[in-house]
C-alpha positions as CSV (number, residue, x, y, z in Angstrom):
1,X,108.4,85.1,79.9
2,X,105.3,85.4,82.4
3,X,103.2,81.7,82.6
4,X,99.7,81.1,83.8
5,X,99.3,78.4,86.5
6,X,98.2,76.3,83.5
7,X,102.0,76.7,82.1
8,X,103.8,75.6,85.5
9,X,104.3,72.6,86.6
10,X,102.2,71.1,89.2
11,X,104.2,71.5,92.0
12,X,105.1,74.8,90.7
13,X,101.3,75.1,91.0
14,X,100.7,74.2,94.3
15,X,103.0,76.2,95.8
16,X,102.0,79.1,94.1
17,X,98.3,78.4,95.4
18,X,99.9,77.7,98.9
19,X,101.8,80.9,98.8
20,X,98.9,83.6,97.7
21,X,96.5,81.5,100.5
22,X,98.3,82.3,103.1
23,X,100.1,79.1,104.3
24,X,103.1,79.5,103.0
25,X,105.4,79.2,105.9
26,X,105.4,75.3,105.7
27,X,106.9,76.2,102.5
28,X,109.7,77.3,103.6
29,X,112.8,75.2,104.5
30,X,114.3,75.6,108.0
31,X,116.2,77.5,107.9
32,X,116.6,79.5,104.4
33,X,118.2,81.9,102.7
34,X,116.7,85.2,102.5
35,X,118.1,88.1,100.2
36,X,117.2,92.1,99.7
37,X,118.9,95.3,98.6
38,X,120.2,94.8,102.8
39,X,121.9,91.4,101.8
40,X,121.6,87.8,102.2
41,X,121.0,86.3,105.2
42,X,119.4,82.7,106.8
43,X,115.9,83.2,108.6
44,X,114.4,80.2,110.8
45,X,110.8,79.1,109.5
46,X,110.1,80.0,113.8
47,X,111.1,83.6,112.8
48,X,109.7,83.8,109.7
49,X,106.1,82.6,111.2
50,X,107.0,85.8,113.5
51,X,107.2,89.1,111.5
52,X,104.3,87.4,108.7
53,X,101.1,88.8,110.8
54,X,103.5,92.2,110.9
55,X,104.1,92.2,107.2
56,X,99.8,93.2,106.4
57,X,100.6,96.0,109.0
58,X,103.5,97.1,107.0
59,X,101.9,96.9,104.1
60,X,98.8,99.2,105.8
61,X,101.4,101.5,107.4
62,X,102.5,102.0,103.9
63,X,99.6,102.6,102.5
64,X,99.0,99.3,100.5
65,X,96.6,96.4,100.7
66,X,97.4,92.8,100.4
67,X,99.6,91.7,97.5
68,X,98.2,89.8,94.7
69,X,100.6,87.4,92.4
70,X,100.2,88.9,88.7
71,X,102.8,86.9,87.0
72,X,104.3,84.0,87.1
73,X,108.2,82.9,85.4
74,X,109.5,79.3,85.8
75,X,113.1,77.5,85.2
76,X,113.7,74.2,85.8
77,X,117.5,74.6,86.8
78,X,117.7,70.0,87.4
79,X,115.7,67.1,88.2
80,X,115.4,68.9,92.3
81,X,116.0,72.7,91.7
82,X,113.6,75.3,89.6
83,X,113.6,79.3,89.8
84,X,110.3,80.9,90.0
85,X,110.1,84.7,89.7
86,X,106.9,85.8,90.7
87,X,105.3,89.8,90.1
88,X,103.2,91.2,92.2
89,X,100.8,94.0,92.6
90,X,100.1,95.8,96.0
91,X,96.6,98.6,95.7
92,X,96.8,101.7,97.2
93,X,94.9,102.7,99.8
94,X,94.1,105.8,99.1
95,X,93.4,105.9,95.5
96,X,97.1,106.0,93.9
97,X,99.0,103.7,91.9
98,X,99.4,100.1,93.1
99,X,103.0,99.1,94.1
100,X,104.6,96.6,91.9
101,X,106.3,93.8,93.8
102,X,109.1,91.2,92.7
103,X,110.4,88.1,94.3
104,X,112.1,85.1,93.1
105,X,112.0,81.8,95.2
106,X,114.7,78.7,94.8
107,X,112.9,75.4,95.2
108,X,113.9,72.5,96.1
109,X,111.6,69.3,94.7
110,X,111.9,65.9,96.5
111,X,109.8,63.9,94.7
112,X,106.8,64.7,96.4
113,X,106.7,68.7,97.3
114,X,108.8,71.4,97.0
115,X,110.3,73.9,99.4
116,X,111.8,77.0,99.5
117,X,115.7,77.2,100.0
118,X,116.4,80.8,99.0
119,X,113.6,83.7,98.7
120,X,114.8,87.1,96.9
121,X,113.4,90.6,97.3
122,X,114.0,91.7,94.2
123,X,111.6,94.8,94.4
124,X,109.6,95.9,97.8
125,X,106.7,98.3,99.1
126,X,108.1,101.6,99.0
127,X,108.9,102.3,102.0
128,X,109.5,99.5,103.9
């Protein structure tokens, strides 16, 4: 079931919002777990901030502009975990189909903000 940001919670919200504005590596715990097709492996928040400014010129390499969120899925697992899948939508350069993206981030809430403790590729830029 896809949710606006008016059906998450608020600090569903403002991670969401901190995510698509581009500060989202103070999001992330250090370090965390990050998962693809490849496997699962933890990633430093120091090498994460590293390949980000890469990942617009592998988007552009690809042929795709920057990724917008489209929808939005939450589960509250407890009281300090929740599951957000999240959909995105990648346009083409050069006037074919947009590529739809798929993630899925494990938060961790401590009372005051939340942080990521597991991020999942579910579904990537062709490609890359």
């Amino acid at each position: 079931m896809a949710t606006s940001a008016d059906d998450v919670e608020p600090n569903v919200n403002a991670f969401l919002v901190g995510l698509t504005s581009g500060g989202s590596a103070e999001l992330f715990a250090d370090p965390f777990l990050f998962a693809d097709a490849g496997g699962a492996r933890p990633v430093s928040r120091a090498d994460f901030l590293a390949i980000l400014p890469r990942r617009a010129q592998m988007f552009a390499a690809a042929g795709y502009g920057p990724a917008e969120l489209t929808t939005t899925d939450q589960q509250r697992l407890d009281e300090h975990y929740l599951l957000v899948r999240t959909d995105w939508s990648a346009p083409s350069l050069t006037g074919g189909e947009p590529a739809e993206l798929s993630s899925s981030y494990l938060l961790h809430e401590d009372g005051t903000s939340v942080s990521v403790v597991a991020y999942v590729n579910h579904k990537t830029v062709p490609g890359m």
